[in-house]
N, C-alpha and C positions, 0 to 999 in steps of 0.2 A: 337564173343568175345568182342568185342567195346559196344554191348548193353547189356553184363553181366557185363561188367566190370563198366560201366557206372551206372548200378542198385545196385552192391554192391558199390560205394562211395555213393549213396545215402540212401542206408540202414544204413550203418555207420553213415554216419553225420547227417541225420534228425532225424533216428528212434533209434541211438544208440546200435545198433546191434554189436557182435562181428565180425571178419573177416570170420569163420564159418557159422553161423547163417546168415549174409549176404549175403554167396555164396548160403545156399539153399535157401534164400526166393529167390534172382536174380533167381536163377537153376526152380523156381517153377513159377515166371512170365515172363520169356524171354525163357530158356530155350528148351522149346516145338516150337516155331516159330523159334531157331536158328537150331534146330535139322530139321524141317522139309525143310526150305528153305535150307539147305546142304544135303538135301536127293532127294530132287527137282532138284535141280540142277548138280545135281549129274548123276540121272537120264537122266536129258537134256542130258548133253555132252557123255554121255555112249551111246546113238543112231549113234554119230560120230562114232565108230568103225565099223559099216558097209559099211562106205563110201569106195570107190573104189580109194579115194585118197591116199595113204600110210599115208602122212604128217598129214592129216585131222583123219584120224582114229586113229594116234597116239598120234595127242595129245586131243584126246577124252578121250584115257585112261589113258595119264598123267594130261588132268583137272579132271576128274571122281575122282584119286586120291588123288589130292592137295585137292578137298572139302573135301573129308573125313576125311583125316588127319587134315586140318583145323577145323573143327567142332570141334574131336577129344581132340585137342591140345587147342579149347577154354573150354571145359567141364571138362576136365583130367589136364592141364596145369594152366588155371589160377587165380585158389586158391593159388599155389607155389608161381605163380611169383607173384601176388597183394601180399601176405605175406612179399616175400623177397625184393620186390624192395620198395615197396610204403606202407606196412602194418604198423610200425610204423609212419608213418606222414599220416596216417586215424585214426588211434587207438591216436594219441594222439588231431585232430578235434574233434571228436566224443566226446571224455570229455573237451576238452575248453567249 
């Protein structure tokens, strides 16, 4: 989420891109390495479920699904939130 978020301020401010238009270029340069490094890692801690330790195996399947949903919530979630918290003081950089 940090290095989409971080590719749409600078779509906005350098290249003048709307809040839209900045989330897919971000979505089209970062996007593919956030998806795959939460698919990766995802992967990792899902081997933890076979362990013989209860504790260990369980939160294999509650990190497994914090990535998910984190990726998720970066892909799906932060067009909203850049919008509503931060999108007027991008949108009005971007034309200074």
């Amino acid at each position: 989420g940090i290095y989409l978020f971080e590719r749409m301020k600078h779509e906005i401010a350098d290249e003048g891109l709307n809040l839209r238009d900045a989330f897919v270029s971000a979505l089209k340069q970062r996007g593919t390495a956030s998806v795959f490094t939460a698919v990766t890692m995802t992967i990792s801690v899902l081997t933890w479920t076979f362990s013989a330790l209860k504790f260990q195996a369980d939160m294999g399947l509650l990190l497994a699904f914090m990535f998910l949903v984190n990726m998720f919530g970066a892909i799906l979630l932060l067009p909203a939130l850049a919008a509503y918290l931060v999108g007027e003081r991008m949108r009005g950089k971007a034309h200074a």
